[in-house]
C-alpha positions as CSV (number, residue, x, y, z in Angstrom):
1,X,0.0,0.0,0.0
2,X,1.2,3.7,-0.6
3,X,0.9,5.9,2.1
4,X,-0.1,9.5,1.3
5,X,2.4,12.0,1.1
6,X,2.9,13.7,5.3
7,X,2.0,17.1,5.4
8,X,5.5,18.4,5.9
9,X,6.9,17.1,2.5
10,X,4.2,18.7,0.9
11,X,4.7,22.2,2.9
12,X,8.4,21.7,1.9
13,X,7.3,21.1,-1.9
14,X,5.1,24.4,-1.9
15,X,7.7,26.3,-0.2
16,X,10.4,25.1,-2.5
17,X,8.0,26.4,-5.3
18,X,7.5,29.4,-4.0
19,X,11.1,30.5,-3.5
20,X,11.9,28.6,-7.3
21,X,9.1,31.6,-8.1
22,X,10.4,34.2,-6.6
23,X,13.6,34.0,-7.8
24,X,12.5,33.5,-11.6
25,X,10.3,36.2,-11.4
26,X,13.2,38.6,-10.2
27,X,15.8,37.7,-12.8
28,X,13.0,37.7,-15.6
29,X,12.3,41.4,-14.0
30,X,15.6,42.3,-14.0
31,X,16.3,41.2,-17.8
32,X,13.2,43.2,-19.0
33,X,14.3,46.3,-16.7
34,X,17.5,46.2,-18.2
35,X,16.3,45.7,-22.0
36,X,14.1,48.3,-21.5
37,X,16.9,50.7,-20.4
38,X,19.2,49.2,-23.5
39,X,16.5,50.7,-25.8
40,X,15.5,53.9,-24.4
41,X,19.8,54.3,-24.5
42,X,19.7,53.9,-27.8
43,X,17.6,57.9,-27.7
44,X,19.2,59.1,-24.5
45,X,22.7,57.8,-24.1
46,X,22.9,59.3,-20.6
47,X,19.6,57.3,-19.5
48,X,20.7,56.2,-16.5
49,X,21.6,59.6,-15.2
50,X,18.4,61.3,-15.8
51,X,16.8,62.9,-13.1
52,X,14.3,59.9,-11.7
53,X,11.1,61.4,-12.5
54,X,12.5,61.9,-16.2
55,X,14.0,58.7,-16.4
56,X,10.8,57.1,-15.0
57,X,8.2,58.8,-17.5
58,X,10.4,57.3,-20.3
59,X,10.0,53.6,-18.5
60,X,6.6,54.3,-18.1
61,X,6.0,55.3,-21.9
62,X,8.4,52.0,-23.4
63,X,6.4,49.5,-21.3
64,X,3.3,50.9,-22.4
65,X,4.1,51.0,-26.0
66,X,6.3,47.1,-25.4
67,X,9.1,48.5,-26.5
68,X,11.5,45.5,-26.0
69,X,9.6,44.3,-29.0
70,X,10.9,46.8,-30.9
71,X,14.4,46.6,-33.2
72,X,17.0,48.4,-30.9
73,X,17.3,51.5,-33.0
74,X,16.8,55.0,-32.3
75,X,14.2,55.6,-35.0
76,X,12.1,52.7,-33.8
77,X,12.0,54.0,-29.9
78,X,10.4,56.9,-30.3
79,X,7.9,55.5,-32.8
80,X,7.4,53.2,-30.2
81,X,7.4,56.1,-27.3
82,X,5.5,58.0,-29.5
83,X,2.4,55.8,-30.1
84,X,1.3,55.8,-26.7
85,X,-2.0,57.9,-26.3
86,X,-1.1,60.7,-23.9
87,X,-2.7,64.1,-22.9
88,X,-1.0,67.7,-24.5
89,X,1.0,68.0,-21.2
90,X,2.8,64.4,-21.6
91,X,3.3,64.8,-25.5
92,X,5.3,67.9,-24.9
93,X,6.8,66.4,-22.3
94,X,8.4,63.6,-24.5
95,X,8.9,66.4,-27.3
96,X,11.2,68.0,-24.8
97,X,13.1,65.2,-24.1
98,X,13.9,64.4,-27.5
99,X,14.9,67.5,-28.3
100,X,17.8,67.1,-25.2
101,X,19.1,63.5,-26.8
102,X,21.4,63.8,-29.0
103,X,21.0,63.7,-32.5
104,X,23.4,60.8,-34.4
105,X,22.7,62.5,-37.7
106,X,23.8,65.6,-36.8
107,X,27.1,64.5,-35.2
108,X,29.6,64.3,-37.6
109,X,31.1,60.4,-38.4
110,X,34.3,59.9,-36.4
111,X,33.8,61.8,-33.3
């Protein structure tokens, strides 16, 4: 006959789970956090010293529009960044910033 599994191996199971969840859930965080900020660098070089309410508006606007989906270019950001529905204040907002990241084009090659 089997016996049922005791009610401590199965608390140990669920908390093994748990912690197996926790974990994944933190790296998989972590790796989206840090693709995120790899695309919105691809704009604003100088990302991750942005004041924190700046820097967290752009955040904001790429995981609204997914932009991890996105090819890792500059032109494809702010379409992305861009399509997100937002009032007159947070459209200028994003205007604004743009117009502080540099411009590739208008560097000249070699520097």
């Amino acid at each position: 006959m089997n016996k049922p599994p005791s009610i401590l191996s199965l608390l140990l199971a669920l908390v093994l789970l748990a912690v197996f969840g926790v974990l994944g859930a933190k790296f998989m965080l972590g790796r989206h956090s840090a693709s995120t900020m790899s695309q919105l660098g691809a704009v604003w070089p100088n990302i991750e010293t942005m004041p924190a309410s700046e820097r967290n508006f752009l955040v904001e606007l790429a995981h609204t529009c997914n932009v991890t989906t996105r090819e890792p270019v500059r032109a494809e950001v702010v379409d992305c960044l861009r399509s997100v529905q937002m009032n007159a204040a947070a459209t200028a907002r994003l205007d604004g910033l743009l117009k502080q990241a540099p411009n590739p084009e208008s560097t000249p090659a070699g520097r």
